[in-house]
N, C-alpha and C positions, 0 to 999 in steps of 0.2 A: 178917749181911750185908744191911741193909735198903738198901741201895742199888747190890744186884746182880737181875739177875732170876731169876721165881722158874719153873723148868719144870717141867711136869706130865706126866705118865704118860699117854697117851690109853686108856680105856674103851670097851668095844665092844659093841653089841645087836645082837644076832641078829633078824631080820624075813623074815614071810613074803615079803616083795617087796623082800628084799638081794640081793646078789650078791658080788664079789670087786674090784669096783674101788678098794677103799680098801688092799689089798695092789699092786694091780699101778700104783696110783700114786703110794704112798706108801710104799713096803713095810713093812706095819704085818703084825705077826704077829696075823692077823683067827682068831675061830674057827670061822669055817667059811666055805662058799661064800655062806650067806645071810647075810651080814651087812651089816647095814642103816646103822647110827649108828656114829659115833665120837665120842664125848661126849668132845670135848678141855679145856675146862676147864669145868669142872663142883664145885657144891657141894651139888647137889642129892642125896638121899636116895637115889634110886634109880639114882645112877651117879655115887658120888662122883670126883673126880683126886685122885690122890695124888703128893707131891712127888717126883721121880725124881734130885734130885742136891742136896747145897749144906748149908746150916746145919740146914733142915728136912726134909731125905732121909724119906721113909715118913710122912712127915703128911699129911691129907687136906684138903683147901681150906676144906673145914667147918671143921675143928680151927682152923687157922690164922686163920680169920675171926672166930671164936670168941676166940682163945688170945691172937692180935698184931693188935690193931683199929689198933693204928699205922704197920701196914703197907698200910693202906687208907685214911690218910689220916682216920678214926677216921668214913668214910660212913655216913650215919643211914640204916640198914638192918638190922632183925631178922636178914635170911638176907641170903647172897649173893644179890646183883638178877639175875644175868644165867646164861646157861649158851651154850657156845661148841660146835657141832656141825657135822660133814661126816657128810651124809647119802647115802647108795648107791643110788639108785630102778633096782633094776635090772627092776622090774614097777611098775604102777600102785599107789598110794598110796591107803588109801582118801579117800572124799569128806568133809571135816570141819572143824571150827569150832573156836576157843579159846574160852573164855570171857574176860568182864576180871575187874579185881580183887576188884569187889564181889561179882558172883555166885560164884567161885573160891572165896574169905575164906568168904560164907556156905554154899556148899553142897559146899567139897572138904575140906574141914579146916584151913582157914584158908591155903591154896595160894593162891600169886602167879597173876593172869591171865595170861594168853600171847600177848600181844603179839611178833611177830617178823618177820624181812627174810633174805632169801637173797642170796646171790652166786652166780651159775651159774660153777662153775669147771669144768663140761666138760656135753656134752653130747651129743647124737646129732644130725645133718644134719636129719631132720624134726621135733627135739622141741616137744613143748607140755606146757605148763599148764593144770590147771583154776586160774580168778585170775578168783572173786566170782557174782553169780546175776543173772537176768532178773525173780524177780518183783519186781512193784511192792506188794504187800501182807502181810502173814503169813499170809494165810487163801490166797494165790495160792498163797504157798512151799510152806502143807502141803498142799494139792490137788493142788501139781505132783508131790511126793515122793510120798504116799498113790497115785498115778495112775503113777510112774514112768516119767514124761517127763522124763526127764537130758540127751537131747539140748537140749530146747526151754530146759531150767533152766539151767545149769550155762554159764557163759561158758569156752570156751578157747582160750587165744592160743599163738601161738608162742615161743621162746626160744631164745638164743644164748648163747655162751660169753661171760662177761664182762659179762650183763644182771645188773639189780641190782631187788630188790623187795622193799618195804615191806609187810608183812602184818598189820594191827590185831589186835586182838582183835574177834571177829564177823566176820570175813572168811571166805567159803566158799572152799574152794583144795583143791589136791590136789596133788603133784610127780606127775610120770608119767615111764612105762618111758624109762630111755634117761639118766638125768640123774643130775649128783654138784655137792652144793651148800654150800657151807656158810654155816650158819645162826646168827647171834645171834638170840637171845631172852630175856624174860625166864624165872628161871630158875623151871619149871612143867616137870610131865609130864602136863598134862590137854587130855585129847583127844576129843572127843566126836564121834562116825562118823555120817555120813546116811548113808552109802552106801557100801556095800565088795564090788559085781558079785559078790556070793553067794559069795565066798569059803569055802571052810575054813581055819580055823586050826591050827596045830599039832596039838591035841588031837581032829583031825577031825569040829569042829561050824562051825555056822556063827558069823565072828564078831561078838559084840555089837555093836548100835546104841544108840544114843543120841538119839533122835530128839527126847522133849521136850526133855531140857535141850539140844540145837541148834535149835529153833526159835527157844527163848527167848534165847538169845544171839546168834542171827544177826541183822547188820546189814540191815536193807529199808527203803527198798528198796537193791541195794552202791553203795556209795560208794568208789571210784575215789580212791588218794593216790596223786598223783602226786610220782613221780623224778625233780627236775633234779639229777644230777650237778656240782658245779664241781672245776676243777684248778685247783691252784695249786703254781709251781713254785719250787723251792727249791733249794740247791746240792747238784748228785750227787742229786737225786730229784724225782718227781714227787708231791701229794698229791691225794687224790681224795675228796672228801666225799661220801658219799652220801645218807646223811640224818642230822639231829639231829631228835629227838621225844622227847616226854616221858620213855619209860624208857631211852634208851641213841642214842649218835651214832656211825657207822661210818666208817671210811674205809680205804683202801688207800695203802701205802707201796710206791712202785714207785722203787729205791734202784737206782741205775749205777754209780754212782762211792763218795764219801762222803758220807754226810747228815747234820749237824748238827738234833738235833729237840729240840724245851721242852714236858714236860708241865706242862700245865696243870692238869690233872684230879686226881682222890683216887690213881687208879692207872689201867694199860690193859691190857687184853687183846691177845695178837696171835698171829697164825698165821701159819708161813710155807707161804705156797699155791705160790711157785715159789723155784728156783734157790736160790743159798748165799749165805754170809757172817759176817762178825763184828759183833757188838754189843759197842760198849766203853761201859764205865760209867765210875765214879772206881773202882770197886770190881776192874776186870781186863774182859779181852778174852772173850768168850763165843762160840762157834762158834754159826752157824744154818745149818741145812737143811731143806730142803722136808719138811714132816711134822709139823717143832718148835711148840711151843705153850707160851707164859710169861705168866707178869702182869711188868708192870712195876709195884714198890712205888712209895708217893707219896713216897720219899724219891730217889728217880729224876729229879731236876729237870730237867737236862739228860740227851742221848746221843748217841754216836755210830754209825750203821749203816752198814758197806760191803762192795762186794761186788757182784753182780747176783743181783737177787731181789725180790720182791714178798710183802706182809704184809700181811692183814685185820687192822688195829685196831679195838679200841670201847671204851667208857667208859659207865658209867652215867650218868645223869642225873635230878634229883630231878623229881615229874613234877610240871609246871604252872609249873617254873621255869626259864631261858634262863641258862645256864651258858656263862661263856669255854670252847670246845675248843682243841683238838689244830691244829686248823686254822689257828685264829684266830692262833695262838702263828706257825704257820709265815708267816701272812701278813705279819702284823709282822715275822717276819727277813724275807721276800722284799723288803721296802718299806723298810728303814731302811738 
């Protein structure tokens, strides 16, 4: 059924600074109180999805990527580009950096850099962010770390339900207590820690820093990308761009009625963050609820969604190259 979609299993990580919100809002059978990640479509190694219904019942989005390149529209990519996450910051995050491609390739094992962007899908009344740094040199950033001036280093803003941010690779950041987000990125699990307030870790030591290899990747002095949003409205829903960048372009479908949508792309990712409905393909009618998580195959051309409900899509994108989206598709029906 390559022109049905394909749903996934969500994957769970346990984290010193999880909690339960990913049960009490999505009723995901979590295991335990601290749990931190839900790695909803995933082909990475260390939290693969597995298909949970359909022609491919119990295969893993590896396998599949590997096995049916035609279901991806045959995207020039070794691995799966992207991994799809709802993260649980029920405590502070520690303070840390991705690396990009090149240094990932030469010094993780040949690992993708981690470029990635959040959607704040809930939050607490006074939440913040750490989002980027004050020094203006490398020799400032390790003076201020080596000296442990975090106040005067570390920029942090506030956040809101429904804020949206773009995160490079080289970006200092941190999610803090109080927030539930979900995250595209590309798909990497390298994480390099300046600073984690002297935690213990599980096994009761303190946990690892990373301190060279985060100098050497952080941006200095930060550079600030900015998020214009546009809407563009279409019949029975709203579309919401929020960014197109080199590895991947987001948006939100915010569906009332019935939405007629064209992909354009190899394939999409999508999450339904609120309320219900159906997806019909040519292939039959598909139930959605809040929690669900599918790729749409590239044989997917057209679709239809209805219902009330909202959905994070993305798409990869080849980097250095400016691809027709998702958007661009809707613009043109909104306009003809």
């Amino acid at each position: 059924m390559k022109k049905a979609p394909i749903f996934l299993a969500p994957l769970f990580q346990e984290r010193i600074w999880g909690g339960s919100e990913l049960k009490k809002q999505y009723g995901y059978n979590i295991p335990s109180g601290q749990t931190g990640e839900c790695w909803a479509i995933s082909a990475h190694p260390n939290g693969p999805s597995v298909v949970r219904e359909g022609d491919y019942i119990g295969k893993t989005l590896g396998e599949l990527w590997d096995e049916h390149p035609e279901l991806f529209g045959h995207f020039n990519s070794e691995k799966f580009p992207l991994l799809t996450k709802i993260l649980d910051a029920n405590d502070d995050l520690s303070i840390q950096v991705h690396p990009n491609d090149e240094f990932a390739n030469e010094f993780e094992n040949g690992e993708f850099g981690k470029t990635e962007c959040w959607y704040i899908l809930d939050c607490d009344e006074d939440a913040t962010m750490i989002f980027g740094h004050r020094a203006q040199s490398k020799e400032e950033f390790m003076d201020m770390i080596n000296e442990g001036h975090w106040g005067d280093l570390l920029q942090r803003i506030k956040i809101k339900p429904g804020d949206f941010f773009y995160v490079p690779s080289g970006t200092i950041h941190a999610l803090c207590k109080g927030t539930l987000v979900l995250e595209t990125q590309q798909s990497s699990d390298t994480t390099y820690r300046v600073y984690d307030y002297d935690r213990l870790g599980q096994d009761g030591k303190l946990r690892d820093l990373h301190i060279e290899k985060a100098v050497e990747v952080t941006t200095v002095p930060h550079t600030a990308t900015k998020v214009e949003p546009t809407l563009d409205k279409v019949t029975g829903a709203v579309v919401t761009t929020f960014v197109e960048e080199d590895y991947f372009s987001v948006y939100k479908w915010d569906v009332q009625e019935e939405a007629e949508l064209t992909q354009a792309e190899s394939f999409t990712l999508a999450s339904v963050i609120e309320g219900s409905g159906t997806l019909i393909t040519i292939e039959g009618e598909f139930p959605l609820q809040k929690g669900d998580h599918f790729i749409l195959p590239a044989e997917v051309e057209t679709f239809k969604i209805n219902g009330s409900l909202s959905i994070i899509a993305s798409h990869p994108n080849h980097k250095g190259s400016k691809r027709l989206g998702m958007v661009e598709t809707t613009r043109q029906m909104a306009n003809s």
